[in-house]
N, CA and C atoms as a LAMMPS dump frame, in Angstrom:
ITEM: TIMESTEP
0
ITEM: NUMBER OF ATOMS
219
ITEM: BOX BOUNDS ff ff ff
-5.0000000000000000e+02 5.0000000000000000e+02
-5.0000000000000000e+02 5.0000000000000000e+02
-5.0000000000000000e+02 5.0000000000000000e+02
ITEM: ATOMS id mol type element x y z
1 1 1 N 0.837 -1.181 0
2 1 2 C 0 0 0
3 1 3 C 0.881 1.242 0
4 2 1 N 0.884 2.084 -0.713
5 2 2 C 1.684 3.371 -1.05
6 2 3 C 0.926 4.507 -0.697
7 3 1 N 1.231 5.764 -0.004
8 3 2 C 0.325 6.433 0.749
9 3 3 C 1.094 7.578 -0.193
10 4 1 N 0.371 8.851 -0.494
11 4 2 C 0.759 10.231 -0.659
12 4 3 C 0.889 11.212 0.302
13 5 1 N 2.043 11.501 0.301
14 5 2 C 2.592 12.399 1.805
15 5 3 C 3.308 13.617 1.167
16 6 1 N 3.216 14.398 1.988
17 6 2 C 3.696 15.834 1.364
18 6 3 C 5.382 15.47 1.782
19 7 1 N 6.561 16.222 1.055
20 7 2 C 7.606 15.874 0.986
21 7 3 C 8.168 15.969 2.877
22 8 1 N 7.709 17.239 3.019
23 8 2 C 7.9 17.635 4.525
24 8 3 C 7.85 16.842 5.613
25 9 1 N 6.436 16.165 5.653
26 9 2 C 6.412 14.988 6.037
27 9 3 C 7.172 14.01 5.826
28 10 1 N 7.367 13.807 5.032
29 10 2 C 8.272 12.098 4.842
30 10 3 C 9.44 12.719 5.54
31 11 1 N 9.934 13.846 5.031
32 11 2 C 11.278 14.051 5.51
33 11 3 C 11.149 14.118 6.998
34 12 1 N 10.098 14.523 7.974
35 12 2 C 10.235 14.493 9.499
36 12 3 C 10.077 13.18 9.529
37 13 1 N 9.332 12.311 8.997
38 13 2 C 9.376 10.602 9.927
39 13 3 C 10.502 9.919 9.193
40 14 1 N 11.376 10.148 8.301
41 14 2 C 12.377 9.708 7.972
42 14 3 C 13.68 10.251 8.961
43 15 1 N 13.127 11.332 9.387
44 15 2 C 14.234 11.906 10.556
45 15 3 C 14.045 10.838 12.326
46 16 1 N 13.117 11.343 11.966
47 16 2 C 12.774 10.787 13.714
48 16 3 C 12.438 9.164 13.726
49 17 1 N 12.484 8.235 12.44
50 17 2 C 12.783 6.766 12.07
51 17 3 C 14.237 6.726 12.551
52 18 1 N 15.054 7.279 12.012
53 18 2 C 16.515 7.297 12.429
54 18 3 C 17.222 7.521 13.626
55 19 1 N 16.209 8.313 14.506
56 19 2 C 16.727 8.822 15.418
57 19 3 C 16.258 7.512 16.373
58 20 1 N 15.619 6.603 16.251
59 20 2 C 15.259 5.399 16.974
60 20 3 C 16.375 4.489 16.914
61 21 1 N 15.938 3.649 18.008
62 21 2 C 17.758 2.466 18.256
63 21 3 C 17.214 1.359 17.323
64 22 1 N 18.457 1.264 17.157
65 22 2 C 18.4 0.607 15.718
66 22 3 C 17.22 -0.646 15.833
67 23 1 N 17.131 -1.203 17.234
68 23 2 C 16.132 -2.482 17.168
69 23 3 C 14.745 -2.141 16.82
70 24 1 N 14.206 -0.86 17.162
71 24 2 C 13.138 -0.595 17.372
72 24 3 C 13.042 0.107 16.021
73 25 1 N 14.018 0.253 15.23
74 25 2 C 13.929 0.804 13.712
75 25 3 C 13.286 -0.773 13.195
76 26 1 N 14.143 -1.827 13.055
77 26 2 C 14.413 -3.308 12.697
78 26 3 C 12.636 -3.641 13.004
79 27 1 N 11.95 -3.737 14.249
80 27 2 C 10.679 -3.96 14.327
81 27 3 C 9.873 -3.456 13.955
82 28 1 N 9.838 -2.355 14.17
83 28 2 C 8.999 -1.035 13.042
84 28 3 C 8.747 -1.517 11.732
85 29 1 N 10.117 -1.743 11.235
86 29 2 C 9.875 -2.082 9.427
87 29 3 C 9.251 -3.561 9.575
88 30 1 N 9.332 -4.431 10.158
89 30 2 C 9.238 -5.574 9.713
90 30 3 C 7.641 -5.916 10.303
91 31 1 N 7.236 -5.026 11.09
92 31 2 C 5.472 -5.11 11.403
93 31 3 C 5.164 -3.989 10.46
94 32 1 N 5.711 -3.071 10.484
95 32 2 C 4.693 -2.068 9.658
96 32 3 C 4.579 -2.189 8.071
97 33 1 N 5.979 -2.5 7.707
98 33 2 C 6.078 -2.483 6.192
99 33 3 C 6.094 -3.855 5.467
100 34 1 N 6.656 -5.009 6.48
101 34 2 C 6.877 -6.373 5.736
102 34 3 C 5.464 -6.943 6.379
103 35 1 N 4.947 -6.448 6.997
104 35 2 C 3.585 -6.765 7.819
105 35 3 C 3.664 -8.067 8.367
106 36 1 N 4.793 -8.708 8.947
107 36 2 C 4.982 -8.956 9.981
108 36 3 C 4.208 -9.286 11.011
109 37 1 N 3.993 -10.32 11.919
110 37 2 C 3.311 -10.5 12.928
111 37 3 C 4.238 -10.412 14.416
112 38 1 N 3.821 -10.4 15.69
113 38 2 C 4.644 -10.258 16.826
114 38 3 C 5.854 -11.396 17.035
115 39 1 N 4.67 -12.179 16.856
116 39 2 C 5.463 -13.423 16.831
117 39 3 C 6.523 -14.135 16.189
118 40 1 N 6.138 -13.63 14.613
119 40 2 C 6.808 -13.929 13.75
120 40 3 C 8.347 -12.528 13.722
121 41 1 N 8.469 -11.688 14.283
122 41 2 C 9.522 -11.232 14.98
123 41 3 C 10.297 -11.737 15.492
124 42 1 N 9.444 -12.308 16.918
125 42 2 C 10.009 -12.422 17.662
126 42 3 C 10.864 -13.787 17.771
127 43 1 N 10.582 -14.307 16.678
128 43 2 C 11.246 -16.009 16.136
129 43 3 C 12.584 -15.14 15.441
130 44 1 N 12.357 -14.108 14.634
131 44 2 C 13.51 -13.617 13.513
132 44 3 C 14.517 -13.113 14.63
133 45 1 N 14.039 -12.32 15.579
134 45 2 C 15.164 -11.753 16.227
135 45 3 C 15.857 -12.554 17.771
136 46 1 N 14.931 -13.298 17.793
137 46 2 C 15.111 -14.376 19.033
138 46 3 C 15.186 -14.006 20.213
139 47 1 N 13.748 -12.412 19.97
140 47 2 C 13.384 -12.207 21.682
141 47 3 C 11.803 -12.78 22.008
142 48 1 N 11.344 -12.359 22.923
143 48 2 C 9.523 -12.381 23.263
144 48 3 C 8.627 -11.433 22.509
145 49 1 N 7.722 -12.205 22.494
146 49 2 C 6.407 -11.505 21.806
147 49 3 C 6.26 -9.756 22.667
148 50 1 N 6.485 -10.459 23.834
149 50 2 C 5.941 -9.05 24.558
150 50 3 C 6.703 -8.221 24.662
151 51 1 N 8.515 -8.506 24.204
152 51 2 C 9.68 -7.267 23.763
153 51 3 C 9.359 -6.367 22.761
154 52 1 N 8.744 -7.303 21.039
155 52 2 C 8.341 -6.723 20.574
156 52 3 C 7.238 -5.795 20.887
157 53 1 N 6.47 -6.142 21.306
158 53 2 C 4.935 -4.966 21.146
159 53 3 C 5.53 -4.068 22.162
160 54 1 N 6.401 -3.845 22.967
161 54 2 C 6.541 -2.714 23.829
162 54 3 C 7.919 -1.776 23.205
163 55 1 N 8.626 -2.699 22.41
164 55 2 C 9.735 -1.763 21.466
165 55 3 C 9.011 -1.074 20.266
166 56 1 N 7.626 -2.271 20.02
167 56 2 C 7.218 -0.798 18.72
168 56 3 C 6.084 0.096 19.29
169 57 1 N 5.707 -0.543 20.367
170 57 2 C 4.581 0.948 20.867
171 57 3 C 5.802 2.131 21.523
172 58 1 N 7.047 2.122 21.92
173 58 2 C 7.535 3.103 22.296
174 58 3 C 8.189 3.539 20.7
175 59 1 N 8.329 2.862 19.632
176 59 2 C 9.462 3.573 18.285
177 59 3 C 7.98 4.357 18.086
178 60 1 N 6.71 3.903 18.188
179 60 2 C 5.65 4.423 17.511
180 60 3 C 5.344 6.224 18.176
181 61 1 N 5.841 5.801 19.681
182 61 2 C 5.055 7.017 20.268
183 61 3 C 6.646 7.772 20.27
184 62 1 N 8.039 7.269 20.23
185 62 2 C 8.806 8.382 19.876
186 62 3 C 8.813 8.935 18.076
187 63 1 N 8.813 8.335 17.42
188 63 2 C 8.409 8.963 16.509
189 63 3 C 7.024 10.197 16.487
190 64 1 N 5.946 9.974 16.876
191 64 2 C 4.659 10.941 16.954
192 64 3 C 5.406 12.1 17.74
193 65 1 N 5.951 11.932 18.735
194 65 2 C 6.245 13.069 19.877
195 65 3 C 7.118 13.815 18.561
196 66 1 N 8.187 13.517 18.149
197 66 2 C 9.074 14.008 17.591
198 66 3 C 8.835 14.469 15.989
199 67 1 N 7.571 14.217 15.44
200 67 2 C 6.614 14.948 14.55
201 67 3 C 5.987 16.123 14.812
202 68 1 N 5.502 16.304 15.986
203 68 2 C 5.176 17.105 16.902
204 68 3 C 3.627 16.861 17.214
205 69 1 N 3.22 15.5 16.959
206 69 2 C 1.629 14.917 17.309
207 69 3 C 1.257 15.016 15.762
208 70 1 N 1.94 15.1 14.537
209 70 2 C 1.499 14.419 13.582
210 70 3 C 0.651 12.961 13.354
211 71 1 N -0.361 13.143 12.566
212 71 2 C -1.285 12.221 12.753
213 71 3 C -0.457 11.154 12.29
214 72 1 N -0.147 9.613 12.706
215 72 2 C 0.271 8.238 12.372
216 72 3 C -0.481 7.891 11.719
217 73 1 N -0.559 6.736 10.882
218 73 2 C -2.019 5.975 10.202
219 73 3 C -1.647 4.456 10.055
């Protein structure tokens, strides 16, 4: 699915993607973009289900803060 984003945008969540530790970059892409399941993470990287969902609800909510409450989707 390919979304239309104004350039500005991409360029702040491409900033504040980066500014995340690298693991929580690594989970991000692989639930959000390879669509990915928790589980199926958590087999690739060889932690717990429940590491993942708390490394991408914090990459999720440092990214938003650092948009400045830009809407996520």
């Amino acid at each position: 699915m390919e979304v239309d984003v104004d350039p500005e945008t991409a360029r702040r969540f491409r900033e504040a993607f980066l500014r995340l530790p690298l693991v929580q970059q690594e989970i991000f892409r692989l639930h959000r973009l390879e669509n990915l399941s928790f589980a199926e993470i958590a087999w690739l990287l060889k932690v717990s289900e429940g590491f993942v969902e708390r490394e991408l609800a914090k990459a999720i909510l440092k990214i938003a803060k650092q948009m400045d409450g830009a809407k996520l989707s």
